[in-house]
Steps between C-alpha positions, in 0.01 A plus 500: 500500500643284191706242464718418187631162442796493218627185428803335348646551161516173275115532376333407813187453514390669837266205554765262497674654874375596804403844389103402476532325848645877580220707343185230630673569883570889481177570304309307838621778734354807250883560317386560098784237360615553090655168387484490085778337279777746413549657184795384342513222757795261343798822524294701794622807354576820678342739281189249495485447829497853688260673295247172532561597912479820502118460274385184776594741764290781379291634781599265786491690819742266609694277296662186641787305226485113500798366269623208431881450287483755225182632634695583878804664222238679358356681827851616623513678200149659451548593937811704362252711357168491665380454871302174599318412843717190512726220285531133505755384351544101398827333366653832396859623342646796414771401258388325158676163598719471220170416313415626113115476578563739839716737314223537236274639789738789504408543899891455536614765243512811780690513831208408775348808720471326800443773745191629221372120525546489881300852529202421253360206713351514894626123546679230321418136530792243305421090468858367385605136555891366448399211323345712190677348203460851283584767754826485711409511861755835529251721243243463741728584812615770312148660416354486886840666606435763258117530564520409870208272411331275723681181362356160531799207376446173492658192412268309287271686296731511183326788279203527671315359160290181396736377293839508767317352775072451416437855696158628396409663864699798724296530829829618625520798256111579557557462896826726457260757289258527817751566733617796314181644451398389867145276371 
């Protein structure tokens, strides 16, 4: 089993979030965790991004998709096209905001293939929060409607990042992981 962690877009460092906190807690119950700094980590670019998946997830019996922001964008459009044990998806959208930086991703240039995404992954797990100041609370809504995920909202954890509200651990996400692979 393997676990990849893709963060953010905006040149995070994937030390600076609770991705490590991620990787430390799933790597202590035997899950083989990739967390590395993106290529092309400022614009998280589509045709960057897949084929830097598809290479992590070489040879993974099963895979399991931890994203966070661009990163969670990202998996719903690599699960269009290849099959994953499971997919966690933190602070995602599915429409490029009205934002230059999101539209240079190029993840919003094609119509979404929802019932592909929805058929490529066993399980869906979605962290969303109404307070996040980047991502309207209705993206979110929209995506676990779509996915049927099982969707986790809350109230208070803005973007689910260090520098919205000081979050560098997710022992909900890791507990939510468990359950779904029943450890």
């Amino acid at each position: 089993m393997r676990a990849i962690i893709l963060p953010g877009n905006g040149n995070c460092d994937i030390a600076s979030q609770w991705y490590l906190h991620v990787k430390k807690e799933l790597e202590n119950i035997g899950i083989g965790v990739i967390a590395e700094n993106m290529p092309d980590a400022n614009l998280a670019r589509k045709e960057y991004w897949l084929p830097w998946i598809k290479e992590k997830s070489r040879d993974a019996d099963k895979l399991v998709l931890i994203g966070h922001s661009s990163g969670a964008v990202a998996i719903l459009r690599y699960l269009e096209n290849h099959k994953v044990e499971g997919a966690v998806l933190v602070a995602p959208c599915y429409t490029d905001l009205g934002i230059e930086k999101e539209k240079a991703s190029h993840y919003f240039d094609d119509p979404w293939q929802w019932d592909k995404i929805k058929q490529n992954a066993k399980w869906f797990i979605q962290f969303a929060s109404a307070d996040d100041p980047y991502i309207p609370i209705e993206e979110a809504r929209f995506i676990r409607d779509k996915i049927n995920s099982e969707y986790h909202e809350s109230t208070d954890q803005k973007h689910f990042s260090r520098d919205t509200i000081g979050k560098v651990e997710f022992p909900e996400l890791v507990k939510a992981i468990k359950r779904k692979l029943n450890l």
